[in-house]
Every structure is written in C-alpha cells, then in structure tokens.
Backbone as CSV, one residue per row, in Angstrom:
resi,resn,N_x,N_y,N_z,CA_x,CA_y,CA_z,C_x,C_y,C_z
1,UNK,152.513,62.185,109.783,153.408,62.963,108.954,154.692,62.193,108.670
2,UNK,155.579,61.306,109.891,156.612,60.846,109.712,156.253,59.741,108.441
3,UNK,155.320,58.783,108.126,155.315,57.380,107.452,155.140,58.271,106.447
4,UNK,154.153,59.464,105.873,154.287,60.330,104.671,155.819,60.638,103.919
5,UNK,156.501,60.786,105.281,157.664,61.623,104.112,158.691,59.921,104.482
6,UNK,158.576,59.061,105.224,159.373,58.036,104.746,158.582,57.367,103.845
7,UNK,157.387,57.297,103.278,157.052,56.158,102.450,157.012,57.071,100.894
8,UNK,157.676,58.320,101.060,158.176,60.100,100.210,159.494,59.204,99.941
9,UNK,160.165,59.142,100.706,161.597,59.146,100.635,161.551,57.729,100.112
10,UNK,161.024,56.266,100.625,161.876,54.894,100.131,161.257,55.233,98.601
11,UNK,160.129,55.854,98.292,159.565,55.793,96.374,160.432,56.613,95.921
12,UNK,161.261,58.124,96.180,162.233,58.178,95.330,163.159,57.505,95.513
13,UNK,163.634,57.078,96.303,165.133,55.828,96.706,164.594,55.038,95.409
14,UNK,163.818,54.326,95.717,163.563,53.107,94.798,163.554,53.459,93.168
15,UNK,163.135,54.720,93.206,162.252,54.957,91.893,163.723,55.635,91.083
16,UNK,164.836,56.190,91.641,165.867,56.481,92.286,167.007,55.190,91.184
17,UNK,166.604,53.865,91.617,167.827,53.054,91.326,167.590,52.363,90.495
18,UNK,166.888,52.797,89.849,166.319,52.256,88.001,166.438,50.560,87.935
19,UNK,166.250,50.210,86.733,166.403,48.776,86.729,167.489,48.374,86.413
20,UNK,168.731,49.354,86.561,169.961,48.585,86.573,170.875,48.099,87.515
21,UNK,170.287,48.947,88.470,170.207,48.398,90.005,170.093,47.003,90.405
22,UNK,168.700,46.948,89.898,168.221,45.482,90.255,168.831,44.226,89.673
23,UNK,168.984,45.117,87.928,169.463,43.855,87.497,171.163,43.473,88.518
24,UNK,171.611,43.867,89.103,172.882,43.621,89.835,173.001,41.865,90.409
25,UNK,171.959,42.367,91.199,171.612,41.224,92.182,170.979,40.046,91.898
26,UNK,169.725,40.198,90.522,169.260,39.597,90.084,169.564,38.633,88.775
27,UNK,169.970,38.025,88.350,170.441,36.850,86.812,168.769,37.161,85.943
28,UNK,169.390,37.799,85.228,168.226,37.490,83.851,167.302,36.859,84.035
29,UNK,167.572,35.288,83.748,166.764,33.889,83.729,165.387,34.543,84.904
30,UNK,166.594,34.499,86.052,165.393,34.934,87.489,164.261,35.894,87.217
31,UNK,164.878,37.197,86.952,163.987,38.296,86.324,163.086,37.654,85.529
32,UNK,163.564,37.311,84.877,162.245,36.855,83.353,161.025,35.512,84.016
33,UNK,161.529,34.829,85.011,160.891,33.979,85.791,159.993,35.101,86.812
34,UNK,160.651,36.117,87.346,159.546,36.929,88.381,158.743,37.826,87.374
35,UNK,159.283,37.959,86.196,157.790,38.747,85.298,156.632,37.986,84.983
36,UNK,157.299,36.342,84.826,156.367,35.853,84.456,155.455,35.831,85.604
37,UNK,155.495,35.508,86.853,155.277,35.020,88.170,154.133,36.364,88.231
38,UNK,154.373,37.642,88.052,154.164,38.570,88.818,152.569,38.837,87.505
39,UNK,153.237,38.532,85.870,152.222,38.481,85.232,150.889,37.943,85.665
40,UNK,150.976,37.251,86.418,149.857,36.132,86.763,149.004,36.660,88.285
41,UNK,150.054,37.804,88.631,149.108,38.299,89.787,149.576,37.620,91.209
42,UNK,149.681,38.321,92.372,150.073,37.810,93.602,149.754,36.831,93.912
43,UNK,150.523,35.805,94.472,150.065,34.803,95.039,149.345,34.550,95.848
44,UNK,148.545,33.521,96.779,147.546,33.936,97.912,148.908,33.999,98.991
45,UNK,149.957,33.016,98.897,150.425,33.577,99.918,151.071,34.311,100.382
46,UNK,151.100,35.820,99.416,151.752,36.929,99.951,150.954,37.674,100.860
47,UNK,149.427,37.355,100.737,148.760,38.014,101.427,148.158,36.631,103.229
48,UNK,148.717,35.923,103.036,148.836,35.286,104.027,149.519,35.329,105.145
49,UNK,149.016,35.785,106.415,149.787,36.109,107.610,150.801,35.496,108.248
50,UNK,151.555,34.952,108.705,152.487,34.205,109.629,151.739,34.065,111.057
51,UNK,150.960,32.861,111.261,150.065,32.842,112.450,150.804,32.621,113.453
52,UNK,152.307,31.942,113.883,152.680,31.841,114.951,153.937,32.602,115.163
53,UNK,154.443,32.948,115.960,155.718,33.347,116.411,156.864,32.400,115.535
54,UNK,156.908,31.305,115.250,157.599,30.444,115.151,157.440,30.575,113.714
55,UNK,156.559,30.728,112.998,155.995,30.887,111.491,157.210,32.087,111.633
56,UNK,157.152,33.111,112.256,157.349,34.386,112.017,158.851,34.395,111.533
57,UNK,159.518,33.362,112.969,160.753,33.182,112.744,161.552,32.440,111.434
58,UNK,160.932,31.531,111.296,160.743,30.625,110.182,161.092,31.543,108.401
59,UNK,160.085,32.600,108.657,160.142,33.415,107.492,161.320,34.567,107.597
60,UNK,161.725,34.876,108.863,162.529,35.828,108.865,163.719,35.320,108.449
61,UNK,163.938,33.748,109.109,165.621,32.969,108.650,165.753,33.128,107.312
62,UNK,164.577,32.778,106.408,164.568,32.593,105.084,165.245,33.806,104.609
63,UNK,164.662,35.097,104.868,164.680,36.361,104.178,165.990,36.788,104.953
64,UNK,166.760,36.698,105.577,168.182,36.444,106.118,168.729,35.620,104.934
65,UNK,168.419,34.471,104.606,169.317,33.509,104.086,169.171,34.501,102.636
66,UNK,168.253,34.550,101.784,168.078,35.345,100.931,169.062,36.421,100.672
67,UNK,169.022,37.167,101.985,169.985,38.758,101.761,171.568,37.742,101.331
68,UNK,171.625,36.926,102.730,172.868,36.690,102.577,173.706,35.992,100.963
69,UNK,172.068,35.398,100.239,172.724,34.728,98.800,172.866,35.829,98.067
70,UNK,172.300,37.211,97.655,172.260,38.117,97.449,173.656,39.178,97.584
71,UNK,173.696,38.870,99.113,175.592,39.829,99.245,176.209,38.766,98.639
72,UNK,176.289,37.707,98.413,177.400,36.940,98.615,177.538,37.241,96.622
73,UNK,176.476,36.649,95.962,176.430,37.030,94.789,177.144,38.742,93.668
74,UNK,176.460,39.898,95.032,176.907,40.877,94.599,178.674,41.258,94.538
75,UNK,179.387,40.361,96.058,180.298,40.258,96.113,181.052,39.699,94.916
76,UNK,180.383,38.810,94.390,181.099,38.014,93.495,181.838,38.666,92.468
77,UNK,180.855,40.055,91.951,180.821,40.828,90.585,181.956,41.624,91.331
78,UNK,182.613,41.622,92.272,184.098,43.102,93.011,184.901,42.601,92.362
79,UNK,185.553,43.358,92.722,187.433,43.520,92.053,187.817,41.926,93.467
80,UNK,188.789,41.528,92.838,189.369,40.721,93.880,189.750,41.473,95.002
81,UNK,190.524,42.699,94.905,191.234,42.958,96.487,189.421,43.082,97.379
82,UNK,188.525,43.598,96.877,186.985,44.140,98.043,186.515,42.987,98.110
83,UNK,186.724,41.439,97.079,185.858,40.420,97.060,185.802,39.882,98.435
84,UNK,186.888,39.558,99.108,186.954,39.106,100.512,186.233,39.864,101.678
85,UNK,186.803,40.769,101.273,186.284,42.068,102.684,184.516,41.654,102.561
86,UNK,184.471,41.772,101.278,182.827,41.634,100.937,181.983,40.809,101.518
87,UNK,182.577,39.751,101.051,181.831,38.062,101.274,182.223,38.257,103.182
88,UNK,183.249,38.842,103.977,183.202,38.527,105.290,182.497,39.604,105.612
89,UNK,182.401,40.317,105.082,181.418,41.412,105.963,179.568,40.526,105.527
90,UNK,179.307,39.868,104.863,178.382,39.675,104.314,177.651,38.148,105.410
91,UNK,178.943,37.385,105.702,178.986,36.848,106.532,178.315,36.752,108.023
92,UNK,178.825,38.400,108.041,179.069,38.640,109.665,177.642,39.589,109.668
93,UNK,176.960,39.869,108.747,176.149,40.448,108.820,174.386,39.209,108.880
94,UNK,174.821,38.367,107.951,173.819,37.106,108.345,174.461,36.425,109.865
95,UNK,175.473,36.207,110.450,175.348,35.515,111.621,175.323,36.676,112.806
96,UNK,175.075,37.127,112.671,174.362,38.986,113.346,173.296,38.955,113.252
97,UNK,172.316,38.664,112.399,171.072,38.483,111.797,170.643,37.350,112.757
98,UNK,171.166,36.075,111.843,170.530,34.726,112.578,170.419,35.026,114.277
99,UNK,171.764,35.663,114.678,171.539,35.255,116.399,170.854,36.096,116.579
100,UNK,170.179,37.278,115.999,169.385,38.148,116.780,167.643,38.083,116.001
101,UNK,167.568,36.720,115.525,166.314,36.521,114.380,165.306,36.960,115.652
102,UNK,164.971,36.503,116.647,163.708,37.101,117.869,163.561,38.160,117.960
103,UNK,164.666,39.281,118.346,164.511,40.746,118.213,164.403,41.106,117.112
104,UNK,164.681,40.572,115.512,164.614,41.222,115.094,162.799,40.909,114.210
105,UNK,162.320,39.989,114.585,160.801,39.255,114.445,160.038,40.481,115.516
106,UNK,160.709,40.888,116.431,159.754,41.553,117.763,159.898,43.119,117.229
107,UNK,161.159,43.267,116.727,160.656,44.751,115.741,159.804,44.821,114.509
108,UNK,160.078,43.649,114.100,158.930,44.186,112.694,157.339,44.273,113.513
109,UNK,157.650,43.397,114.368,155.543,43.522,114.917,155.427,44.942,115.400
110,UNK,156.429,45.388,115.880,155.899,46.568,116.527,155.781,47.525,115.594
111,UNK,156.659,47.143,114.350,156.295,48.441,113.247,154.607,48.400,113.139
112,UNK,154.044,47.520,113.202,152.702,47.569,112.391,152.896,47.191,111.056
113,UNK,151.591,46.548,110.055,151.600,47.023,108.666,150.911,47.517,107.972
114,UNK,150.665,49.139,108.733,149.757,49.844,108.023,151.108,51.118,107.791
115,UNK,150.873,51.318,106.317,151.963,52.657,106.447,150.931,53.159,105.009
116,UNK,150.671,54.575,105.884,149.616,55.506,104.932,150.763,56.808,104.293
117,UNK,151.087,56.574,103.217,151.851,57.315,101.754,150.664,58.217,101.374
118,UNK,149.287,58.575,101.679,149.278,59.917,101.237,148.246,60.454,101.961
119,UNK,147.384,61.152,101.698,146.460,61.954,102.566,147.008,63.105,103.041
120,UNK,145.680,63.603,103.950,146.517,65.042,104.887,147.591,64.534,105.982
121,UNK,148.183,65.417,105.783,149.462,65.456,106.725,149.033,66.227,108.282
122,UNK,150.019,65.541,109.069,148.926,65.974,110.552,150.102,67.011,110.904
C-alpha cells in the first residue's frame, strides 16, 4: 500500500511541475540533445547493473557531482543577495553527500528496485 500511494504522490509531484520546471535546470541545446537521445530509445546501459560496490560508488559520486552542477547552475539564475547563500548551501550539501557516498550507496540497496504503482492495495 505504502509504494502505491508514494509512487501516487512522486507522478502528481512530477506531473505537477510541468516542463517549465525542467526547463530551469536544463539549457535548451541539452534538452534538444536528450530528445534526440531518448528518440532513439534507452540505452543498454541504463538497464545495466552496477556489479561491484565500488561500481556503485563510482555512479553515486557522479550523480552527486551532477546535483551539485545543477544547484550551482540554478543558483546562478537568483537575485544576487540568495546567489551566495545558494551556491554555499549547494556546496555543503555535495560535501555532505561525498563524505557520506557509502551510506548513502547502502540505502539505495536496501530500498530494492522493485516499486509496484498499481494493482490491489493490501
């Protein structure tokens, strides 16, 4: 019942923050590069596992480094007085990240990645 009404809740969130949302974070050029990308159908290696612990970590730094080009970018678009606050909170939130990349590799395993969005509800 719980993964029902959260995988309920992130599709209106998402469905929720239209594409002007996205475009925030994202530059045009990029967008028009991931339509093309996405035109063509998943890659094999999205569906490719992370076989070692170290793989795991490996991918998590990335997707850390990612968020962090992402805040740092969104920061960019503030008013000057929030731009700072922004970029250091954005900071402190990737070197929070990086030092805790193991715990935070040892929670995603335990999520699992099966999350069932519909059927009977128990």
């Amino acid at each position: 019942m719980k993964r029902i009404i959260i995988g309920a809740a992130l599709a209106a969130g998402l469905a929720g923050l239209g594409s002007t949302a996205w475009a925030q974070s994202t530059s045009p050029a990029m967008a028009q590069h991931q339509e093309r990308e996405l035109a063509r159908g998943e890659p094999a290696r999205w569906m490719k596992a992370d076989g070692s612990v170290q793989a795991q970590i490996a991918t998590k730094r990335k997707e850390i480094g990612a968020a962090l080009n992402e805040a740092m970018n969104d920061c960019k678009k503030a008013g000057r007085a929030e731009r700072q606050a922004c970029m250091r909170e954005a900071r402190a939130t990737y070197q929070r990240d990086m030092a805790n990349v193991k715990e935070l590799v040892a929670q995603s395993n335990q999520m699992g990645g099966v999350y069932d969005t519909a059927g009977p509800s128990e």
